[in-house]
Each structure stands twice: as C-alpha cells, then as structure tokens.
KOLTOR-473956 format. One record per residue (C-alpha): residue number from 1; x, z, y. Coordinates in steps of 0.2 Angstrom, whole numbers, plus 5000, padded with zeros to 4 digits. Each point is the difference from the previous one (the first is absolute). Layout:
BEGIN
num->NUM	px->X	pz->Z	py->Y
...
***
This chain:
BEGIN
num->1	px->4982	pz->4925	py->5057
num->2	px->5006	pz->5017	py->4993
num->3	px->5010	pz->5010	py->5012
num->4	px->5004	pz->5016	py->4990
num->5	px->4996	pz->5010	py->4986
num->6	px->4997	pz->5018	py->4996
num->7	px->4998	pz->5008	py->4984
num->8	px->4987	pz->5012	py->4997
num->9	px->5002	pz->5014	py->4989
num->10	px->4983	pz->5007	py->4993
num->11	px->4999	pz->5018	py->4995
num->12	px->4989	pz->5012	py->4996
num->13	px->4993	pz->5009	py->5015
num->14	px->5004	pz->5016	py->4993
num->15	px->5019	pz->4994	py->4998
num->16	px->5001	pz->4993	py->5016
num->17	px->5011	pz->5013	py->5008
num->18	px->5011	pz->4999	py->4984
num->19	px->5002	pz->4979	py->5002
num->20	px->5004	pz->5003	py->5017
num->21	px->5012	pz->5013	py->4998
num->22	px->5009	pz->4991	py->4987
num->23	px->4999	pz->4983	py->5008
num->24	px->5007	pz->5003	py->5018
num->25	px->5014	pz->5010	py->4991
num->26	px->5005	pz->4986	py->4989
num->27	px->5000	pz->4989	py->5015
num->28	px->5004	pz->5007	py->5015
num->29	px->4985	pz->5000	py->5009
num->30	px->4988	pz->5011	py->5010
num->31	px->4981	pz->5002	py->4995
num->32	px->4989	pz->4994	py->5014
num->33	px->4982	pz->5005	py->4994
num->34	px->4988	pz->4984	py->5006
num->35	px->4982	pz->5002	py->5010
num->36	px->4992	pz->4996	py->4984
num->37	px->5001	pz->5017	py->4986
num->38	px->5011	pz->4998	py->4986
num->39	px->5011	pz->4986	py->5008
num->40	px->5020	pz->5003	py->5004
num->41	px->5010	pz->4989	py->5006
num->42	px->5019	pz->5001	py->4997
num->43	px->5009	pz->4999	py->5016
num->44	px->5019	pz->4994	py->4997
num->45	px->5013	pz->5000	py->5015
num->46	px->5009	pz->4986	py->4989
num->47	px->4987	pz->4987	py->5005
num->48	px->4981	pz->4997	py->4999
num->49	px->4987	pz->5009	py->4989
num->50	px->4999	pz->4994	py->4981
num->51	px->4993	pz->5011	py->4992
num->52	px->4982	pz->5010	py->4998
num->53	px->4993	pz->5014	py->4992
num->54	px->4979	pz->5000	py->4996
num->55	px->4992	pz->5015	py->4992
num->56	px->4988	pz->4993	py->4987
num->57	px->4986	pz->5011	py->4996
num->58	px->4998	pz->4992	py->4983
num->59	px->5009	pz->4994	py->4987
num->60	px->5020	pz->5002	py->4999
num->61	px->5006	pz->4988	py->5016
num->62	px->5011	pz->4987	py->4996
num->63	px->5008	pz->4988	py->5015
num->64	px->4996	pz->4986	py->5008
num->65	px->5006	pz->4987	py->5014
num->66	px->4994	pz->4999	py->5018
num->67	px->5001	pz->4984	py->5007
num->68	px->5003	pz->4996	py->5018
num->69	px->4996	pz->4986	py->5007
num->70	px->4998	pz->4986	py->5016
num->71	px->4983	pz->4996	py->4995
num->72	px->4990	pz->5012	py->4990
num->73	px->4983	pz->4990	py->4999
num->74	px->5011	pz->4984	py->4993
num->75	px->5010	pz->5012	py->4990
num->76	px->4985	pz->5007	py->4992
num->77	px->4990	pz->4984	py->4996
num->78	px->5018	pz->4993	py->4994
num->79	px->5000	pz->5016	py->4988
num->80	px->4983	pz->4996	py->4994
num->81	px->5000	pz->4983	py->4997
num->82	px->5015	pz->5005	py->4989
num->83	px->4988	pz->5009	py->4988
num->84	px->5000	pz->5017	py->5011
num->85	px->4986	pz->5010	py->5002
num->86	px->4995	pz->5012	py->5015
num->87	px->5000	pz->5018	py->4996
num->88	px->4996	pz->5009	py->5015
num->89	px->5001	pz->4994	py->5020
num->90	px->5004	pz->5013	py->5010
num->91	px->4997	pz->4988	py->5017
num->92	px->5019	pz->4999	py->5004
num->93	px->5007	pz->5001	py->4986
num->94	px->4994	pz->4997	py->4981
num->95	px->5004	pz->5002	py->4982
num->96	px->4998	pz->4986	py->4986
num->97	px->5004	pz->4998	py->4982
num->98	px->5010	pz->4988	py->4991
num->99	px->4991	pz->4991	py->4985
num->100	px->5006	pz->5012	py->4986
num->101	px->4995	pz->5013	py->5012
num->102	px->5017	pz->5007	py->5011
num->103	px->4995	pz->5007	py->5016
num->104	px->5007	pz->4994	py->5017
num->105	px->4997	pz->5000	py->5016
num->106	px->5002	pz->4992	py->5018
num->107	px->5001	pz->5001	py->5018
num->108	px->5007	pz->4993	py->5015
num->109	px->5020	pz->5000	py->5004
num->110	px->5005	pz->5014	py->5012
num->111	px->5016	pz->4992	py->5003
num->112	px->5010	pz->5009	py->4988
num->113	px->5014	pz->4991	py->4996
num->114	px->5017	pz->5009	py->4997
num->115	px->5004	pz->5004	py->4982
num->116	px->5003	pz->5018	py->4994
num->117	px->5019	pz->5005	py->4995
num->118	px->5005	pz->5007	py->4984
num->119	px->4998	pz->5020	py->5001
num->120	px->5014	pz->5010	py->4995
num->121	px->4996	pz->5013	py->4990
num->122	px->5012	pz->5013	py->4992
num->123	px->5016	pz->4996	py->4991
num->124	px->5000	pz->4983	py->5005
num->125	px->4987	pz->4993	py->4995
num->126	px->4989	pz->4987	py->5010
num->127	px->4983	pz->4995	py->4997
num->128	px->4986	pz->4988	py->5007
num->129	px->4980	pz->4998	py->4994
num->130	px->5002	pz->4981	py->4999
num->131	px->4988	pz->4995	py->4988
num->132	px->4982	pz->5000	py->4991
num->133	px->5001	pz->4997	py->4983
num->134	px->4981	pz->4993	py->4992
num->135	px->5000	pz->5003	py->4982
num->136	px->4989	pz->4987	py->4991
num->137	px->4990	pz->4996	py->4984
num->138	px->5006	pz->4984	py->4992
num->139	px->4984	pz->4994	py->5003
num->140	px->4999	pz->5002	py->5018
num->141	px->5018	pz->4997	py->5003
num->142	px->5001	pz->4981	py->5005
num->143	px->4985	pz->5000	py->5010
num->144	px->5006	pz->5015	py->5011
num->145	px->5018	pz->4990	py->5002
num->146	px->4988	pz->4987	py->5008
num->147	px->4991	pz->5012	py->5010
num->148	px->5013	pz->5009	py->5008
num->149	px->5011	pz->4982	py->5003
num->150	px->4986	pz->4994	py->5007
num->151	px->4995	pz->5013	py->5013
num->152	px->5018	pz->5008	py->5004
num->153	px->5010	pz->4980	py->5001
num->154	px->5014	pz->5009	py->4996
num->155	px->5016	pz->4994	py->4990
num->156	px->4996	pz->5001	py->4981
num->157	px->5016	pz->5005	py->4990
num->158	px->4996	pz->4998	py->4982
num->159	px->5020	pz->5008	py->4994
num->160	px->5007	pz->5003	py->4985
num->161	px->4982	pz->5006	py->4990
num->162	px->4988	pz->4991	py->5007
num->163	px->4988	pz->5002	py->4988
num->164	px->5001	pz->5020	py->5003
num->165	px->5005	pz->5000	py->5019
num->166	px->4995	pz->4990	py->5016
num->167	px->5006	pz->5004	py->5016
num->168	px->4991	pz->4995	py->5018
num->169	px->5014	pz->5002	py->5015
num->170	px->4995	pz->4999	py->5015
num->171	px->5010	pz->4996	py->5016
num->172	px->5010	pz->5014	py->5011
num->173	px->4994	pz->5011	py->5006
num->174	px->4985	pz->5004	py->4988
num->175	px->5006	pz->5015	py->4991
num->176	px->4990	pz->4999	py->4987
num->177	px->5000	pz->4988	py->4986
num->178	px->4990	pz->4998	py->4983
num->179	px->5005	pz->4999	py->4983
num->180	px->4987	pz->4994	py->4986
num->181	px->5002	pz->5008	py->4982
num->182	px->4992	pz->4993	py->4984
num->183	px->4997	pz->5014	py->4988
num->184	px->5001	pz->5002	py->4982
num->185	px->4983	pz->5006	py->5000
num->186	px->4980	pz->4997	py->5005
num->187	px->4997	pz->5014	py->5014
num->188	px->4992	pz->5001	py->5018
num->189	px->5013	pz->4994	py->5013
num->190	px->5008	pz->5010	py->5011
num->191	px->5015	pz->5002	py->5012
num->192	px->5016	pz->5008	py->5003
num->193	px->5013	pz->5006	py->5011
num->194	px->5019	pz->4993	py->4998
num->195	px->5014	pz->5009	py->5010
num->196	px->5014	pz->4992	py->5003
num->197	px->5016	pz->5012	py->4994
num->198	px->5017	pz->5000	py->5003
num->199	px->5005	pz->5012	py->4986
num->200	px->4985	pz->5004	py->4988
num->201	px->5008	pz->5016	py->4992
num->202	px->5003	pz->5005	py->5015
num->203	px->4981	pz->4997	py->5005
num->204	px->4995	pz->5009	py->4985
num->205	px->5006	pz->5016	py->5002
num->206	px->4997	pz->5001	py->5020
num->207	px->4980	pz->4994	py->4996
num->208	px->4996	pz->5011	py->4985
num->209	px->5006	pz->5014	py->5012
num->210	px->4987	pz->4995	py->5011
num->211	px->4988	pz->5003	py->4988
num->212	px->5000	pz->4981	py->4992
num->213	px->4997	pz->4999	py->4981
num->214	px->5012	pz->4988	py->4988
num->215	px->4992	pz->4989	py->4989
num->216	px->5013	pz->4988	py->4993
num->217	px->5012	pz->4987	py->5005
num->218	px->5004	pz->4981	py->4998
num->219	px->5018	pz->4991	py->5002
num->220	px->4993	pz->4995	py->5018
num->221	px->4987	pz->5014	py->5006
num->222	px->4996	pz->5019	py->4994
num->223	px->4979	pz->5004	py->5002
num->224	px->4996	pz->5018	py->5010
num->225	px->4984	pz->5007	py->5001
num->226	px->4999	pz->5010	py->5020
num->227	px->4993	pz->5017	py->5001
num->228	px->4985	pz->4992	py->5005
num->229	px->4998	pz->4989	py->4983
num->230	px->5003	pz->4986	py->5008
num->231	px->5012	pz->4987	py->4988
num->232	px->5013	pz->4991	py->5007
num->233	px->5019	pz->4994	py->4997
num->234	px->5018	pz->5001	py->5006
num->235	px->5008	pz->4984	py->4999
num->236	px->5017	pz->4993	py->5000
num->237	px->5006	pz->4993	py->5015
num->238	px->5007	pz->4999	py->5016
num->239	px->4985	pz->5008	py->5010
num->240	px->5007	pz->4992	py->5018
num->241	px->4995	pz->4983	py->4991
num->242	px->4988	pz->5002	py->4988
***
C-alpha cells in the first residue's frame, strides 16, 4: 500500500544550488543536505517532506515520484509485473522505469503522514507542489494510463478531456497526485511539476523575480522554466485543496 509521495526534482549537478535556492523560497522550506552527495531534502514546518532535489551529472534532470510504501518487496514485484523494469537497487531503496521509460522510485514508509499547507508567498498569493504531470506520445499513452492505474490503485478521474487529461487521486494525506497528458506529438516521455496557485499573475511576477523564466500560458496553467532548467507549471487552483 502506498503511504506517501515525494516528488523528485532532477537537476543538473552543477545547478543544484540554483534548484535549491529557488525551490525552498518558492515553498517555504529549509534545505537539509542528505548523507548521500547531491541530495536535499526540503524541510517544511507546515507538515511532512514532499519534496527532493537530486543533482544529476548527466543530462538536463527532469522529476520523478518516490513512493513509500508498507511492503516494498510486494510493491516492487507488483510494479514489475505491471510491465516495470528495475533500474538500479540501492539495497533499501531502488529505482524502476515505467514501460515507456519514466523513472520512479521506492522505499519503505517512515510514517509521514501529515499533508503540507499551502505556502504563503508575497502579495497574497499561496501556492503548493501537488502534482507530476507525465507527458505522453499517443502511442504510449493508454498503456501508461494502465501502468500507473494498476501500480498506484488510485481513483482514475477521466474529466472534461479525457482523451488529453487523466487524473490518478489518491486518498488524504498523500500530497501528491499524477496527472497523465497525451501529446500532440511522438517524443520521449517525460515528467513535470504542477503548483497549485492561488493567483497566477500574482505567481508570475514573484517567481520570475526569483530567477524563474516565462514561457507561455494556457486559460488553466502558465509553463516556467527554474533557474535550474527545470520545467514546470503554476496552476489554477485553490492550493489548500488541490
């Protein structure tokens, strides 16, 4: 059974201090460097961790989902017999692929359990991380829908576009949920970050003041690059929910 969710934020090892920077200001949070180099946890007094940045030495990053579960060797073969495949096993913890290739890993719950509050931010404006965003070819699409049904259990909420968007909620408190994209287009897949905003002008201007990078905007979401390089999304919404 999955416990809790983290999302992972992969960046270039030599913009790590950039991602951090950026991150724990956007969220309220302070850096806590882990035992392992290039890992940093964001601490948040508004509830338990959530959120992780890895240094990558190759490659731009990207993000991913930590999973924590009751029973990681069940989990693990459950993920596998889905159509996952191991990547690495790093004894107590260990990171696998989805079938078109989206990284993820697991581990065993450490009791986290309360979900982190919106953070406010300057003139009014809250925000939350609350969701990972997978962008799919067409061709990969309906298989990965199956895939992550299958291995998370979650609710699957189809919406108004369902042949765009499907969402995967899961049950309080998991503070992370997944939302699954079809793209117009045939490309590797890859994943992104979704915040949850209160007022997305608002976000706008305090983020690109933090070094953040406009890159367009939707009637629902405007798409940011970090200082990092990292992509992601402000979202409209009501961060304490979302």
């Amino acid at each position: 059974m999955i416990r809790w969710v983290d999302a992972f934020l992969d960046r270039p090892a030599d913009k790590l201090d950039e991602a951090v920077r950026f991150w724990a200001t956007v969220t309220g949070s302070t850096p806590a460097p882990q035992q392992d180099p290039g890992f940093v946890r964001l601490r948040t007094a508004a509830g338990d961790d959530w959120l992780e940045i890895q240094g990558v030495r190759e490659g731009p990053g990207g993000h991913h989902p930590d999973f924590w579960v009751d029973d990681l060797a069940d989990f693990n073969g459950r993920a596998l017999t889905a159509g996952a495949t191991v990547r690495a096993d790093h004894g107590d913890w260990q990171t696998l692929r989805s079938p078109a290739g989206l990284p993820f890993c697991t581990a065993s719950w450490r009791d986290q359990h309360v979900r982190p509050r919106p953070y406010a931010g300057p003139h009014g404006v809250t925000l939350r991380p609350h969701q990972l965003c997978f962008d799919l070819a067409p061709a990969v699409y309906d298989q990965e829908v199956r895939f992550w049904q299958t291995l998370t259990g979650w609710d699957l909420d189809e919406g108004v576009r369902a042949d765009e968007f499907v969402r995967l909620q899961p049950q309080p408190p998991i503070p992370v949920r997944f939302l699954l994209q079809r793209l117009g287009e045939d490309r590797p897949a890859s994943a992104h970050l979704d915040v949850s905003c209160s007022d997305i002008p608002a976000g706008r201007r305090w983020h690109e003041s933090l070094g953040a990078t406009f890159l367009g905007e939707w009637p629902h979401w405007s798409t940011f690059r970090d200082p990092a390089g990292g992509v992601y999304c402000l979202t409209k919404g009501d961060p304490a929910v979302d």
